[in-house]
Steps between C-alpha positions, in 0.01 A plus 500: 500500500597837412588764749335819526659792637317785684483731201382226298260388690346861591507602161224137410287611793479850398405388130276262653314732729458729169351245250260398818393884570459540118300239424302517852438888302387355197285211595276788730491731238365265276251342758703252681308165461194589315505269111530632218121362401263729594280363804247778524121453618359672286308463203857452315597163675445317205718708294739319249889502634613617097237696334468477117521867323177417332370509841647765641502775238132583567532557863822787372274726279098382663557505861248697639592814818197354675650177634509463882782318607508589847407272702750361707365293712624140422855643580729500752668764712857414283321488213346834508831592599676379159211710294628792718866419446423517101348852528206349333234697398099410352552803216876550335562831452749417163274428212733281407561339767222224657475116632354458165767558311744323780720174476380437838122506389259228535141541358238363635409197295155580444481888485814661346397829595409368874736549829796236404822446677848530527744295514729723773187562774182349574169583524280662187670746285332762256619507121527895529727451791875538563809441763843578459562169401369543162677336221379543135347167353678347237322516146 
């Protein structure tokens, strides 16, 4: 067995303690535990993992302001938290920018223009909405 001097050995547990507080940083930013699948409870929890485009390109330009997608009820106290941590918001003030229009979008299988959900939170999201983890969907 190799011996390990004192600087050699301080210098690993430093490095060590880093990667740990890093990725201890990274995992609660993005939620911690929580799947990648949505889980909501609401009317989305039958929503497809993948969407088709054919599917989701009416809920982009159709999606009506009226949807209510507030209703957190079927969620946690964590869970409410992670919608909080994402900024998100029922109405996106960017035109351009909505869940519609997200990678992270899941529409409801039945109603495309219906509360759907997101793969980064649970619970029901609006199509007009937004959170700063928006990422343009690929065409």
């Amino acid at each position: 067995m190799k011996k390990i001097d004192r600087k050699d050995f301080l210098r690993n547990a430093l490095a060590l303690a880093g990667v740990t507080l890093v990725g201890s940083s990274i995992l609660s930013a993005c939620g911690g535990e929580q799947p990648a699948q949505n889980t909501t409870t609401a009317p989305a929890e039958n929503a497809p993992a993948e969407a088709t485009p054919a599917e989701t390109a009416p809920a982009t330009e159709t999606a009506p302001a009226t949807v209510d997608c507030t209703d957190l009820s079927g969620l946690s106290d964590a869970d409410k938290k992670g919608r909080e941590n994402l900024s998100y918001v029922d109405k996106s003030t960017e035109a351009e920018k909505n869940c519609s229009n997200c990678r992270f979008w899941q529409p409801n299988a039945t109603d495309p223009n219906a509360c759907g959900g997101c793969q980064l939170m649970k619970g029901p999201i609006n199509p007009q909405g937004y959170c700063k983890s928006w990422f343009k969907k690929d065409a």
